[in-house]
C-alpha positions, -999 to +999 in steps of 0.1 A: +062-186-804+099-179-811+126-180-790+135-157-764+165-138-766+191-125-737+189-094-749+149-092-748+150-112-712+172-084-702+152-055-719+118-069-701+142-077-665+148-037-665+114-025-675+100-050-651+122-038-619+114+002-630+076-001-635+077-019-605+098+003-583+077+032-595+042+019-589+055+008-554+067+048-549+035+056-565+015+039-540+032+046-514+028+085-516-010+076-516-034+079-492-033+083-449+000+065-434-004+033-422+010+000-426+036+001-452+037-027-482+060-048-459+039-051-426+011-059-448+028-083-467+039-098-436+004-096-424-014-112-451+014-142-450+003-143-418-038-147-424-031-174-453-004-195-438-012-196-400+011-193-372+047-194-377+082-189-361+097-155-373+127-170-391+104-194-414+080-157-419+113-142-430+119-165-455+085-164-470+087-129-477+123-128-486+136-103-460+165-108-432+154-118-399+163-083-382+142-068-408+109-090-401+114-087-361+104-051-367+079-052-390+062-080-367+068-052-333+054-026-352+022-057-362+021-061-322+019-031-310-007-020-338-027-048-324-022-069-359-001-095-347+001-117-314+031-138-303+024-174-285+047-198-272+059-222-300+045-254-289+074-275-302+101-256-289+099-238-257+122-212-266+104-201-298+076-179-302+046-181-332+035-151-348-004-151-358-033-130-366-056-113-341-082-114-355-082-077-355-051-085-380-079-108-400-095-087-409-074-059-418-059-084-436-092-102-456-112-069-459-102-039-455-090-025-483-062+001-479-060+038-503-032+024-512-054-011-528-078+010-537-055+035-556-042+002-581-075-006-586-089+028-600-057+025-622-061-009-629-100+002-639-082+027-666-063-001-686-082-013-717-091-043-723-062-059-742-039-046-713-063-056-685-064-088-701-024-092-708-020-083-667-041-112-656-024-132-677+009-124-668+001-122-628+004-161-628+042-157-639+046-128-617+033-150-588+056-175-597+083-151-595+080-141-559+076-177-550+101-194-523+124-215-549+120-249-531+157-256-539+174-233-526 
């Protein structure tokens, strides 16, 4: 493999953030209205990680605090989302699951899910195969950088 240069790292940085943007505009415009991509996100951080307090949920999804206390309203009031007394500090809450929010978030499969997929289903199978491979880099990506 040769070495990368700053102008290709830069090339692949703006595709990257465009395609991105677009499919995200893309899926949004599809199907009923519903949770948008941050509620679920929120959601399914939710489902895998357990209880937490809101400002350690905010953190995981890379959002500001303000931002996350109205996602996780609009979770509670939906019926997604339930808020419990932190049992380590009295003045905290947890957000968790219902499991009404289980299982929206394990199996139900949105339009929106199901709108990637039929276009995922299109790609051939060099491209199908180069997206796998690259969704372990792109997972590493949205990762919480430990040091900072």
């Amino acid at each position: 493999m040769t070495a990368t240069t700053a102008g290709e790292v830069e090339d692949a940085t703006a595709r990257l953030y465009l395609a991105i943007g677009r499919l995200s505009r893309l899926l949004r415009r599809t199907g009923s209205p519903g949770l948008g991509p941050g509620a679920v996100s929120a959601l399914a951080t939710l489902a895998r990680c357990g209880p937490m307090r809101l400002g350690d949920l905010a953190a995981k999804e890379g959002v500001a605090p303000p931002t996350l206390s109205r996602i996780v309203a609009a979770l509670v009031e939906a019926g997604y989302v339930q808020r419990d007394p932190d049992p380590q500090d009295g003045r905290a809450w947890l957000a968790s699951p219902t499991p009404e929010g289980e299982r929206m978030a394990s199996g139900v499969r949105s339009a929106r899910v199901h709108e990637l997929q039929r276009r995922i289903e299109r790609l051939d199978p060099g491209h199908f195969a180069s997206l796998v491979t690259a969704l372990e880099a792109l997972e590493e990506i949205v990762t919480e950088d430990p040091e900072v």
